[in-house]
Structure formats: structure tokens, C-alpha cells
C-alpha positions in Angstrom: 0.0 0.0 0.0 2.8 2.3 1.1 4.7 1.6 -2.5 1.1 2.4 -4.7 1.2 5.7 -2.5 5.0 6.9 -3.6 4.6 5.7 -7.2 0.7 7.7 -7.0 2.5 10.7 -5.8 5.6 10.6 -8.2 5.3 12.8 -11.5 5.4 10.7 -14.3 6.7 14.0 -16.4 10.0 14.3 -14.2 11.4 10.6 -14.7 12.8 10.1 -17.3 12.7 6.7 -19.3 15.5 4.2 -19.3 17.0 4.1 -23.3 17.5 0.2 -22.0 14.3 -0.4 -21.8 13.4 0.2 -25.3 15.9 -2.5 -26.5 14.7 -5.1 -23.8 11.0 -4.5 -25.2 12.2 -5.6 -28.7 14.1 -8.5 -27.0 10.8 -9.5 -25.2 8.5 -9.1 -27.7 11.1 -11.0 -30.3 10.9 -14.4 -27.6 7.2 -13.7 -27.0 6.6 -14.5 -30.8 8.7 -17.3 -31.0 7.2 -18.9 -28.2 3.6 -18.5 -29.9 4.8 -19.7 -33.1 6.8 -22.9 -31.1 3.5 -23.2 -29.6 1.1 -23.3 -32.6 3.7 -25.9 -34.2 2.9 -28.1 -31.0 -0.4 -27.8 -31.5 -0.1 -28.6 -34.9 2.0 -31.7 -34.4 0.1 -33.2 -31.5 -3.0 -32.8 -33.9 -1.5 -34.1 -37.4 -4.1 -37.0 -39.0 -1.3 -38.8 -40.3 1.7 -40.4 -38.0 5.2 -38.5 -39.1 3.2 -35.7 -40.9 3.4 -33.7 -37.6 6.8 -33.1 -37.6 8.3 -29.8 -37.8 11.0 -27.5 -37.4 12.1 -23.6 -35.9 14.6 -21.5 -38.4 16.1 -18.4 -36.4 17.6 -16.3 -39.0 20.3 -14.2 -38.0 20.0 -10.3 -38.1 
């Protein structure tokens, strides 16, 4: 409760954002795709009619 108070009463104009951050976003949102994409493979796999049909495979291309 105390915390929610100090960070109520800070002014958001006065703090200045951390460069950082921006590049840990990209980072973030980079492994939060792959993940979805590994996932809907899985899906896909586990799902697959045919026996060895479900196979499949992740290419990480460098920048």
C-alpha cells in the first residue's frame, strides 16, 4: 500500500525513461513470438491425422 502511494504521488513528467528499456522491449517481444509460433507448431503436431506428418521445425535467422 505504502509503494502504490509513492509511485501515485511521483510525477510521471519528471522521470525520465531508461534508453535500455526500449531494446529489452524488442528482445521481449522477439521471444514472445517465438514462443507463440513454437507453440502453434505443437499444436499442430500433436493434432497431425497422419503419424510423421506432424513433424516440424524452428529457423532463427540471424539479423
Amino acid at each position: 500500500m505504502l509503494i502504490a502511494a509513492c509511485t501515485a504521488a511521483l510525477d510521471p513528467d519528471r522521470i525520465a525513461p531508461d534508453p535500455r528499456l526500449a531494446e529489452l522491449a524488442d528482445h521481449l517481444t522477439f521471444i514472445e513470438q517465438t514462443e507463440k509460433i513454437s507453440a502453434a507448431a505443437r499444436r499442430a503436431s500433436n493434432t497431425s491425422m497422419k503419424p510423421g506428418y506432424g513433424a516440424w521445425c524452428l529457423v532463427i535467422l540471424p539479423d
